[in-house]
FIMI-519184 format. One record per residue: residue number from 0; x negated, y negated, z of N, C-alpha, C in turn; residue in one letter. Coordinates in steps of 0.001 Angstrom, whole numbers, plus 500000, padded with zeros to 6 digits. Layout:
BEGIN
  rodren  n.east  n.north    n.up  ca.east  ca.north   ca.up  c.east  c.north    c.up  lolum
     NUM       X        Y       Z        X         Y       Z       X        Y       Z      A
...
% end
This chain:
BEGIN
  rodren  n.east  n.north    n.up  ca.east  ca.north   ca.up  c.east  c.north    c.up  lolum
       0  420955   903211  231624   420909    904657  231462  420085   905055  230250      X
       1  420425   904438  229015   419830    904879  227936  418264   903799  227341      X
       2  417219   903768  227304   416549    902848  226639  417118   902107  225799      X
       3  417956   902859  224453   418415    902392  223271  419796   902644  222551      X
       4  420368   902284  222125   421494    902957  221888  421936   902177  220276      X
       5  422081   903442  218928   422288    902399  217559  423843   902393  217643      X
       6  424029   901570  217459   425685    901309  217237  426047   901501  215862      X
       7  427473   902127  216268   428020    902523  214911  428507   901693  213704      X
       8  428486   901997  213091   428752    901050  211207  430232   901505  211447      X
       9  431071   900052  210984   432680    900781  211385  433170   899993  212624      X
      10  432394   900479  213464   433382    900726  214679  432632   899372  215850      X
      11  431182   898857  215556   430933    898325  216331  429950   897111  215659      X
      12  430014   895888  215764   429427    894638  215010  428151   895055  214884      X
      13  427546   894531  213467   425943    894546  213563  425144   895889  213796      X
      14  425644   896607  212712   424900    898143  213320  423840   898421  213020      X
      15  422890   897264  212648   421412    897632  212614  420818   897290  213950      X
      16  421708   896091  214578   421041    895853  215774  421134   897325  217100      X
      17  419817   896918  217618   420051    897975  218962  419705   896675  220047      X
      18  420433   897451  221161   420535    897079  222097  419979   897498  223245      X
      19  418174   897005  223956   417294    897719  224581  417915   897415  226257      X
      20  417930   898679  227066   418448    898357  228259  417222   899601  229368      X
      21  416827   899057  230621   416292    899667  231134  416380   900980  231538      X
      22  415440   902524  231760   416118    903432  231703  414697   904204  231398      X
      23  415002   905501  231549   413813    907050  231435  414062   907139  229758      X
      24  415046   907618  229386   415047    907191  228034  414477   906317  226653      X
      25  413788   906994  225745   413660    905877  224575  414275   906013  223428      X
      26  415110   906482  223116   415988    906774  222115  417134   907512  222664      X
      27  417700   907427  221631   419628    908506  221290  419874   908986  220273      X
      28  420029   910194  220374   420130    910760  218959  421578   910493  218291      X
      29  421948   910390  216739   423013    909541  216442  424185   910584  217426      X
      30  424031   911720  217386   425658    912933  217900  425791   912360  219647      X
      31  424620   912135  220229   425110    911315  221244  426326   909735  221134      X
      32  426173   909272  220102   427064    908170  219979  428267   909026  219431      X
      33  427892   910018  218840   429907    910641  218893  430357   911036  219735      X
      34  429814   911626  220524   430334    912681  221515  430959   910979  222604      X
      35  430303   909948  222611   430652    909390  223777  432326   908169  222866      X
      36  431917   908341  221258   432921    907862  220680  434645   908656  221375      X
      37  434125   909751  220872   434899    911014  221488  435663   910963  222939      X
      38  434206   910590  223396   435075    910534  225040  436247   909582  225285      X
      39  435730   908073  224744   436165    907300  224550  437934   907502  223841      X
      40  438043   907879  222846   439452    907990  222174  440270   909169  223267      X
      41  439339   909964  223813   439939    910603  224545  440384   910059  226246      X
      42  439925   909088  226131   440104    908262  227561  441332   907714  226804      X
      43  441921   906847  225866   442933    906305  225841  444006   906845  225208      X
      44  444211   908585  225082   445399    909208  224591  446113   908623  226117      X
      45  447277   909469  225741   448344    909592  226447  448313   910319  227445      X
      46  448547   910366  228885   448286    911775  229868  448879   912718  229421      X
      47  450226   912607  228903   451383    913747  228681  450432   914489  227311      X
      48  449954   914261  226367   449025    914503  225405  448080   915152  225686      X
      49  447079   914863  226594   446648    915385  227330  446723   916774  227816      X
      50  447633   916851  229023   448200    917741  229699  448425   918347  229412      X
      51  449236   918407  228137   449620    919361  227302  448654   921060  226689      X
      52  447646   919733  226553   446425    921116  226270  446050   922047  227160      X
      53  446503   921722  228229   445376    922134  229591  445673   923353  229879      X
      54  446951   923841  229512   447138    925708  229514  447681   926631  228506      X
      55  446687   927422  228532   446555    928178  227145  447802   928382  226825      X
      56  448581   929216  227315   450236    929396  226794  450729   928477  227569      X
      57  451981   927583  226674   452896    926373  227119  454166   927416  227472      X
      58  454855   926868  228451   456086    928143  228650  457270   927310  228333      X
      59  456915   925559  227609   458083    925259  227434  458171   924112  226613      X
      60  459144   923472  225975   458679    922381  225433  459758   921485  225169      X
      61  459492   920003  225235   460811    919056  225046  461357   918829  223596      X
      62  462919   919107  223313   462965    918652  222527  463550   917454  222078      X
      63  464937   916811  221673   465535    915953  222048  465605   915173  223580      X
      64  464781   914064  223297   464746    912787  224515  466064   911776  224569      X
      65  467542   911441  224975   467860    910138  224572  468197   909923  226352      X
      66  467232   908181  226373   467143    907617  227662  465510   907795  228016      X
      67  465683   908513  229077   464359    908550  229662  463902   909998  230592      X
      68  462806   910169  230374   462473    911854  230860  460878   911662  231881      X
      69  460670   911999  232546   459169    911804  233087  458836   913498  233589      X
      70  457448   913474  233607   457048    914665  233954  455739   914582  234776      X
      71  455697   915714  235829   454570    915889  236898  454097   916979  236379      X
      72  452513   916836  236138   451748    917164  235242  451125   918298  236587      X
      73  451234   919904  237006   450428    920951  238180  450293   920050  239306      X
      74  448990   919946  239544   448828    919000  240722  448742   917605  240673      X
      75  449462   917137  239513   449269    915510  239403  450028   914627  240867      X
      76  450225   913332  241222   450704    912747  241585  451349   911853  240781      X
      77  451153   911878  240413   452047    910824  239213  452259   911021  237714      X
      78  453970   910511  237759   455105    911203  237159  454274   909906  235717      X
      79  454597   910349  234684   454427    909775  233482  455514   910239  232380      X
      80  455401   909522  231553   457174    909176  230327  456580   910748  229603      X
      81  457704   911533  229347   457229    912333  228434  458039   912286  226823      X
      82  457822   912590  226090   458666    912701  224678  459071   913974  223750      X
      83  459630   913687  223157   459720    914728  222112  458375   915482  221563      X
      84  458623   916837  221705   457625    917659  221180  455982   918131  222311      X
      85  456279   917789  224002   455418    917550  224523  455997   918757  224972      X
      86  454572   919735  225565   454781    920856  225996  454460   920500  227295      X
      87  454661   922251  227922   454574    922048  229480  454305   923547  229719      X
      88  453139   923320  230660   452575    924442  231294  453139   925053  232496      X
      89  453350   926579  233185   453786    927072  234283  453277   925942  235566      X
      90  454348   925183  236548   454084    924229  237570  454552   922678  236989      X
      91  454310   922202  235821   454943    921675  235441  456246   921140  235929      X
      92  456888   919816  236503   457906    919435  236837  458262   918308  236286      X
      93  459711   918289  235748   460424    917018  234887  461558   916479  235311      X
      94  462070   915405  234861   463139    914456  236007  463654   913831  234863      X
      95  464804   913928  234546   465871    913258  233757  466416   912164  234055      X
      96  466247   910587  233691   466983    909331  234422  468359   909051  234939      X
      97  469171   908654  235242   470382    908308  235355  470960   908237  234485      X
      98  470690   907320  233212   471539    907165  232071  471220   907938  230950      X
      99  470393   908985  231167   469596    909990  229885  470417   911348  229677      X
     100  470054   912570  229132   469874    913738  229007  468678   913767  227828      X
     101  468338   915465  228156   467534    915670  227577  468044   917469  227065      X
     102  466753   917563  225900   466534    919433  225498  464832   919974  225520      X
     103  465281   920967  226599   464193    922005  226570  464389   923038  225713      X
     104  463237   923587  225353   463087    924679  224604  462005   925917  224866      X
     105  462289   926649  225818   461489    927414  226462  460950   928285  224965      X
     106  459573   929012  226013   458750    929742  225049  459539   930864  224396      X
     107  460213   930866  225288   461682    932333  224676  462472   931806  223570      X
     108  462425   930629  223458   463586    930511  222418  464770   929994  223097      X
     109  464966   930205  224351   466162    929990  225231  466110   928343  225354      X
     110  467428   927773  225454   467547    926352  225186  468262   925722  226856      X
     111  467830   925003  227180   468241    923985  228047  468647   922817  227940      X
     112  470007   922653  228228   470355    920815  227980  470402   920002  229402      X
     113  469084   919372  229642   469358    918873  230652  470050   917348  231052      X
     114  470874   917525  231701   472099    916054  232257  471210   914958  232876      X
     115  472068   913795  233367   471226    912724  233925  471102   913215  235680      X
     116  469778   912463  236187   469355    912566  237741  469123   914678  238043      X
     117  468691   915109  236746   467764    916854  237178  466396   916541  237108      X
     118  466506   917165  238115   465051    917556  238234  464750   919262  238204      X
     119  463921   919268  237393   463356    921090  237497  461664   921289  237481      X
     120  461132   922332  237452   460364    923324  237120  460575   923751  236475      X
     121  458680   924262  235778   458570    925851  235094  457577   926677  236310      X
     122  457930   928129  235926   457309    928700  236676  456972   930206  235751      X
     123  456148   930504  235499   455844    931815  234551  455753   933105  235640      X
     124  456508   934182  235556   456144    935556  235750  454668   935936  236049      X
     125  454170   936136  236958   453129    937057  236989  452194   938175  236048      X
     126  453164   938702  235621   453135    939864  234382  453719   939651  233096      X
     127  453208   940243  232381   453552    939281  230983  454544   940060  230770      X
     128  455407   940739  231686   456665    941278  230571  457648   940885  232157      X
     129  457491   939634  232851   458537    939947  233533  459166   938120  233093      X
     130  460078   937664  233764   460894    936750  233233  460132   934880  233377      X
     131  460400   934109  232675   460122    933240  233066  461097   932356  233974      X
     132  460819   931840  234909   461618    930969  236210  461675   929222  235914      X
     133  463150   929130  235984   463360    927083  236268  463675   927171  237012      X
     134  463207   926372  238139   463469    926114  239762  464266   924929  239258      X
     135  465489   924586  239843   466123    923680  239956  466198   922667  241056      X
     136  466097   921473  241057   466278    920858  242539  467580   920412  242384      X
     137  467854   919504  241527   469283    918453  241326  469388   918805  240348      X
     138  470253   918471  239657   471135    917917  238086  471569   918737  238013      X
     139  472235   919236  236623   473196    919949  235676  472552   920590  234978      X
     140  471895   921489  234382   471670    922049  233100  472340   923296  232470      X
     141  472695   923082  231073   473810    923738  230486  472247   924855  229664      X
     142  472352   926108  229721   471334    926888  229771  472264   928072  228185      X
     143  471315   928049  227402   471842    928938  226038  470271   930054  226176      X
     144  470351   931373  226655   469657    932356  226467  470087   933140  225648      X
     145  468668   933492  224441   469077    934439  223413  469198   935520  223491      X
     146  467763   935648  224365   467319    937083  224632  467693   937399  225712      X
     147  468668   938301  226399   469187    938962  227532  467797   939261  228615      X
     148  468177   939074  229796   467606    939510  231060  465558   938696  230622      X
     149  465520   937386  229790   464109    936720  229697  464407   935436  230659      X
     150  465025   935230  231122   464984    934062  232599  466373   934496  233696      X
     151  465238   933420  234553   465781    933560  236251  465929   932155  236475      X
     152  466646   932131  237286   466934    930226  237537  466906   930733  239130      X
     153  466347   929478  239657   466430    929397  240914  467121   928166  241902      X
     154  468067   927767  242625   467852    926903  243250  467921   926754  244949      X
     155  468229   925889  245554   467570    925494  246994  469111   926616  247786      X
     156  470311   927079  247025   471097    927469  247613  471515   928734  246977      X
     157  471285   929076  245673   471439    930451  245263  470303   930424  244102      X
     158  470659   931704  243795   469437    932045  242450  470051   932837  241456      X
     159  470027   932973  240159   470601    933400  239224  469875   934290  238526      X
     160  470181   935688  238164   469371    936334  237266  470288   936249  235884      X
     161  469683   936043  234734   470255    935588  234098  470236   936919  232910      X
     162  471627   937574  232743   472015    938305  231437  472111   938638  230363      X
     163  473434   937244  230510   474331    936691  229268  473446   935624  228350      X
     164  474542   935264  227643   473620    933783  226649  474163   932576  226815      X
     165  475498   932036  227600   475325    930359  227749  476283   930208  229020      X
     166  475367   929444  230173   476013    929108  231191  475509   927399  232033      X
     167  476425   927198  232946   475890    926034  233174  475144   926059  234775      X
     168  474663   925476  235412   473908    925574  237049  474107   923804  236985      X
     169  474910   923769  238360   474512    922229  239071  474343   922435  240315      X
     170  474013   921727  240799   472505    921357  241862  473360   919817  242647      X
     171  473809   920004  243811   474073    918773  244651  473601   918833  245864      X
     172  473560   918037  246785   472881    917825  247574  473038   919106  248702      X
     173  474379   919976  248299   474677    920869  249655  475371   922191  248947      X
     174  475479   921839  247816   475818    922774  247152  475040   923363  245900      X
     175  475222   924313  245390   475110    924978  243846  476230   925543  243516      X
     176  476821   925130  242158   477433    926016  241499  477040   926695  239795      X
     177  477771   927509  239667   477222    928729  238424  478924   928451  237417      X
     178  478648   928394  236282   479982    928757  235589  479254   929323  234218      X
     179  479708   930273  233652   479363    931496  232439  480397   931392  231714      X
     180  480024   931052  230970   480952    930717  229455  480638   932051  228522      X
     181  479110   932288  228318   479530    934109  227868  478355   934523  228389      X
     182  478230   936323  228509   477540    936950  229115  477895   937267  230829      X
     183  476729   937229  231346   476834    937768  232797  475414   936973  233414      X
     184  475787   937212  234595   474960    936035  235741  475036   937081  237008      X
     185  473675   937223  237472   474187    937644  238575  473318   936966  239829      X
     186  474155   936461  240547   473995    935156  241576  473807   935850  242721      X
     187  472706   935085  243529   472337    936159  244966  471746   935083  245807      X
     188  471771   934914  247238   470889    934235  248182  470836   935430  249232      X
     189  470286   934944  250381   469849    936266  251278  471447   936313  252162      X
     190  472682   935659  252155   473755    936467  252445  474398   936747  251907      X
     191  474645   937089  250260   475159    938043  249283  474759   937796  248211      X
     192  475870   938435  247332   475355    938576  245904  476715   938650  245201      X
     193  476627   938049  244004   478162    938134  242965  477862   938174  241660      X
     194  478022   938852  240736   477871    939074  239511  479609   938003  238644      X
     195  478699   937003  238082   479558    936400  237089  479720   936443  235913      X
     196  480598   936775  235795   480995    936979  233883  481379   936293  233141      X
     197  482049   936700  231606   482374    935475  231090  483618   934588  231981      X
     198  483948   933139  231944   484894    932763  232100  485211   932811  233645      X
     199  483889   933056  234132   483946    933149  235686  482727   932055  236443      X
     200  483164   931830  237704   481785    930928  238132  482303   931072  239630      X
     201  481252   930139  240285   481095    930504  241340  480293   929470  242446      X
     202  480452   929337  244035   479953    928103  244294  479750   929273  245585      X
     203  477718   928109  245999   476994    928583  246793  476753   927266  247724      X
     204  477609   927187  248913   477177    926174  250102  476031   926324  250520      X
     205  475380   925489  251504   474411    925378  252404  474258   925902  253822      X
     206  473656   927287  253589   474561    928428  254860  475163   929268  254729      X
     207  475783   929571  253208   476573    930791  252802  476382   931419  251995      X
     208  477516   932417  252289   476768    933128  250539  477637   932638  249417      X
     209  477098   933033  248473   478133    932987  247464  479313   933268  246957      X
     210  480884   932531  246506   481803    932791  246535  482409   932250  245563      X
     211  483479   933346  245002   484089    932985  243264  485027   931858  243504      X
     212  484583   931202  242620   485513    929402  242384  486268   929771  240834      X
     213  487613   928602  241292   488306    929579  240035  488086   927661  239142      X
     214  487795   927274  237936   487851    926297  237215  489163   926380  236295      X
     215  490038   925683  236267   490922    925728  234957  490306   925287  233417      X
     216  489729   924387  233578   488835    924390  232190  487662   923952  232103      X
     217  486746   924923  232039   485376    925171  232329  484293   924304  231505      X
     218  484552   924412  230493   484219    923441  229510  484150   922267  229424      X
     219  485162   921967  230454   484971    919899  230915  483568   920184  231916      X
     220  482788   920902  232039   482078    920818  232817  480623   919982  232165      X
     221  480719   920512  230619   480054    920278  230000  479949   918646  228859      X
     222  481628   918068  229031   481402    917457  228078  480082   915956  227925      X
     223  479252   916053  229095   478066    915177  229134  477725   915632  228203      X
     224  477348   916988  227368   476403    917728  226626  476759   917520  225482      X
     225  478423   916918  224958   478344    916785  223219  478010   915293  223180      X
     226  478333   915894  221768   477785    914053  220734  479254   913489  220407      X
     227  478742   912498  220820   479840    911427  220298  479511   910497  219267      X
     228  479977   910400  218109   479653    909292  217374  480215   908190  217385      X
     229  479135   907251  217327   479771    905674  217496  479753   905318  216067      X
     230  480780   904147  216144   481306    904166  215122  481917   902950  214897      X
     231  481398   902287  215918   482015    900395  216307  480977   899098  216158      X
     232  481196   898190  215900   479742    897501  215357  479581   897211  216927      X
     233  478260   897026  216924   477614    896752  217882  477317   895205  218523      X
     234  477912   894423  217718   477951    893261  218182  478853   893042  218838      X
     235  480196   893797  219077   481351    893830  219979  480732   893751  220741      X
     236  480571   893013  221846   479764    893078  223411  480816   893546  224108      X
     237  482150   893399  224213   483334    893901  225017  483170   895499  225585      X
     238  482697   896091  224271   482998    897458  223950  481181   898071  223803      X
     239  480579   897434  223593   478939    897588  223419  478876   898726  224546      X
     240  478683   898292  225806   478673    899527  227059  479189   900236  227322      X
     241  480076   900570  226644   480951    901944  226561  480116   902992  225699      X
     242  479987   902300  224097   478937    903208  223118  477747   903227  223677      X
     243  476669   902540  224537   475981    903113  225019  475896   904158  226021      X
     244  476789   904127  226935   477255    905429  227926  477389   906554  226872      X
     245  478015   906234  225794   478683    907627  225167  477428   908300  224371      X
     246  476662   907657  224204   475244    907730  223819  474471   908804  224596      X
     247  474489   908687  225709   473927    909816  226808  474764   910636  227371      X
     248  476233   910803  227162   477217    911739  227840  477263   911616  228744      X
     249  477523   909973  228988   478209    909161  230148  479550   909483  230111      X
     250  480801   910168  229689   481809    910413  229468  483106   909461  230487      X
     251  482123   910059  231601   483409    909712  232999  482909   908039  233054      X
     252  482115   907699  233122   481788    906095  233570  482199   905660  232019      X
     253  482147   905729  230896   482594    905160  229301  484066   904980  229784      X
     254  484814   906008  230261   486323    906268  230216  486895   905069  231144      X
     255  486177   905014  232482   486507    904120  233619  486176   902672  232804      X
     256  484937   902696  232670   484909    900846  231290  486207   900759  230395      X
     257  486780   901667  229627   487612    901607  228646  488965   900784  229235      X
     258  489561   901709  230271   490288    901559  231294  490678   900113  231671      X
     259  489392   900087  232482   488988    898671  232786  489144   897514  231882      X
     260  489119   897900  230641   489311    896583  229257  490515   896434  229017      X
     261  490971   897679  228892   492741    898315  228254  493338   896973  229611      X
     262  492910   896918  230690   493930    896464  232004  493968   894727  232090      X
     263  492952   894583  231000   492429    893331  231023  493177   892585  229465      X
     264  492684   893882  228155   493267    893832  227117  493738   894698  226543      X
     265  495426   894929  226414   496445    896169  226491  496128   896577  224889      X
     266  496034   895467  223888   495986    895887  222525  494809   895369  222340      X
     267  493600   896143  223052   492395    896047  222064  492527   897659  221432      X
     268  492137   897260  220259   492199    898587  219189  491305   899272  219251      X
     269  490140   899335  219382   488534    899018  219316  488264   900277  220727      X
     270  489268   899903  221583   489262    900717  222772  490084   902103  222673      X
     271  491026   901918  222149   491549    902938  221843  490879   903786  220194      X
     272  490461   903510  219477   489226    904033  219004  488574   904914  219769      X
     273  488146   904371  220742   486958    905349  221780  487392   906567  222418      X
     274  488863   906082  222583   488832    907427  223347  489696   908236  222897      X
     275  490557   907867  221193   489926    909163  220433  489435   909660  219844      X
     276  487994   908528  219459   486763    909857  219677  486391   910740  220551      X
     277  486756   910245  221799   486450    911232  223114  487721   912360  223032      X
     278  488650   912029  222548   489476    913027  222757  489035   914438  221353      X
     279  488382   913801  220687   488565    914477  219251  487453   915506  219644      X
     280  485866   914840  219800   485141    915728  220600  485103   916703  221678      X
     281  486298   916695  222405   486849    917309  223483  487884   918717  223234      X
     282  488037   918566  222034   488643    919404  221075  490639   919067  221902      X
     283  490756   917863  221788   491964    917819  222504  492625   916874  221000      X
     284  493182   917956  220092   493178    917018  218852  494466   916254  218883      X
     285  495987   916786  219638   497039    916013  219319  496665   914547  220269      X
     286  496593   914594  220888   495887    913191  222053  494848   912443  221173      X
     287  494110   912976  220637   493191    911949  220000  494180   911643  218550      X
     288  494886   912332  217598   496355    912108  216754  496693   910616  216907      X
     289  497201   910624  218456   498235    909978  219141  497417   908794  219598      X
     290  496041   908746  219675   495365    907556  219785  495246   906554  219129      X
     291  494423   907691  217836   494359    907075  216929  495132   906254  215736      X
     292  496515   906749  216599   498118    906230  215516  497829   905063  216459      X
     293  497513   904882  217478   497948    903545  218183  496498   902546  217822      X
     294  495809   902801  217849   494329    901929  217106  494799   901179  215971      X
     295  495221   902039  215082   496040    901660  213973  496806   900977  213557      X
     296  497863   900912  214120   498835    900300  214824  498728   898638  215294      X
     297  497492   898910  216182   497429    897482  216623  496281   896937  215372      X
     298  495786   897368  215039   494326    896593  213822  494827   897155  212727      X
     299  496320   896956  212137   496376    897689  210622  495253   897551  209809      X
% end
């Protein structure tokens, strides 16, 4: 292509030598060897890095990763790892692993905690003053809006206009349900509509409309979403896979392992430890009390 080409001091052996190759060309001016330096570093970023740039306003952005997160980049075909601090343009689609959660942070300010096995969208408003849209396919996401009536959630069985400031949406294979911890929700598919309030929720079959579900405590809905601190050495292998579950707000599968040890070993201490930390985080304090007297107990 080029007659000649000087190689760079730095970056490439021997930079007095040139290297003559057949071609219309008899020289290169040196900004031609940057621009193709350029290309070059830009061939081996990251796609998600990348991508990122590619639309002028981002409508959203990741924050906290623990596990694993991938994202489909508009019309990409293929899903690539995304991380902390990687934005995302309207079309944009992301997928939470099995053993992960993750945090979005929309352009609003409005926060998303997404659970393990969701998948969503972004989707931007048309008009710059109307709402921004997460299409939901699967998972859980526990949704904190600051600003009243700035998102819409959508999924395959109802759709949510969104009010209030913190509610949760899950996504199963035949169902959706809505639960509002505060504010208002108002839930609609094309055979009705229900406005949810605080302390209210609601479940949308496949075929119906929407209809008020009563929860006794709404809040277990969420406990994938707190932190648990570990607090056990890690060389325990007995107990090792429990603190990693509790790590991602594995809650229900940590509890069933615990179980499972307790039946095997009645006075491991170590186990009862765990779950009252789980109880303590759960805000269930005389039970975790009463745990933790027995941890004690057995490992003075």
């Amino acid at each position: 292509m080029f007659d000649s080409i000087t190689l760079l001091p730095g970056i490439f052996p021997n930079p007095q030598k040139q290297y003559r190759a057949h071609g219309c060309f008899s020289f290169v001016y040196p900004a031609c060897c940057h621009l193709l330096l350029c290309l070059l570093i830009m061939a081996c970023l990251p796609r998600s890095i990348q991508a990122s740039e590619q639309c002028e306003h981002w409508i959203a952005r990741s924050g906290a990763v623990e596990g694993t997160m991938l994202v489909l980049r508009g019309s990409s075909n293929t899903w690539t790892t995304t991380i902390a601090t990687d934005k995302y343009c309207p079309g944009d689609k992301i997928r939470v692993g099995r053993l992960s959660r993750a945090t979005v942070i929309m352009a609003n300010e409005s926060i998303l905690r997404l659970g393990p096995n969701t998948t969503l969208s972004f989707i931007r408003g048309q008009q710059k003053d109307q709402r921004a849209l997460v299409r939901i396919f699967n998972g859980v996401v526990n949704f904190f809006s600051r600003i009243p009536k700035s998102l819409n959630v959508q999924t395959p069985f109802v759709n949510g206009s969104v009010e209030g400031t913190e509610f949760l949406v899950q996504v199963e294979d035949d169902e959706a349900s809505i639960i509002v911890f505060k504010g208002l929700v108002k839930a609609s598919n094309n055979l009705g509509n229900l406005d949810i309030a605080s302390g209210q929720s609601m479940v949308a079959k496949k075929g119906k409309a929407p209809e008020y579900k009563t929860i006794i405590h709404p809040r277990d809905a969420v406990h994938w979403a707190l932190y648990y601190p570990i607090v056990l050495d890690s060389q325990l292998t007995a107990i090792s896979h429990v603190d990693d579950l509790l790590k991602v707000g594995q809650v229900d599968e940590a509890e069933t392992e615990i179980n499972r040890l307790l039946e095997k070993e009645p006075d491991n201490s170590n186990a009862y430890t765990i779950k009252s930390i789980i109880a303590l985080v759960q805000d269930r304090k005389e039970e975790a009390l009463a745990l933790a007297g027995k941890a004690v107990q057995l490992n003075p």
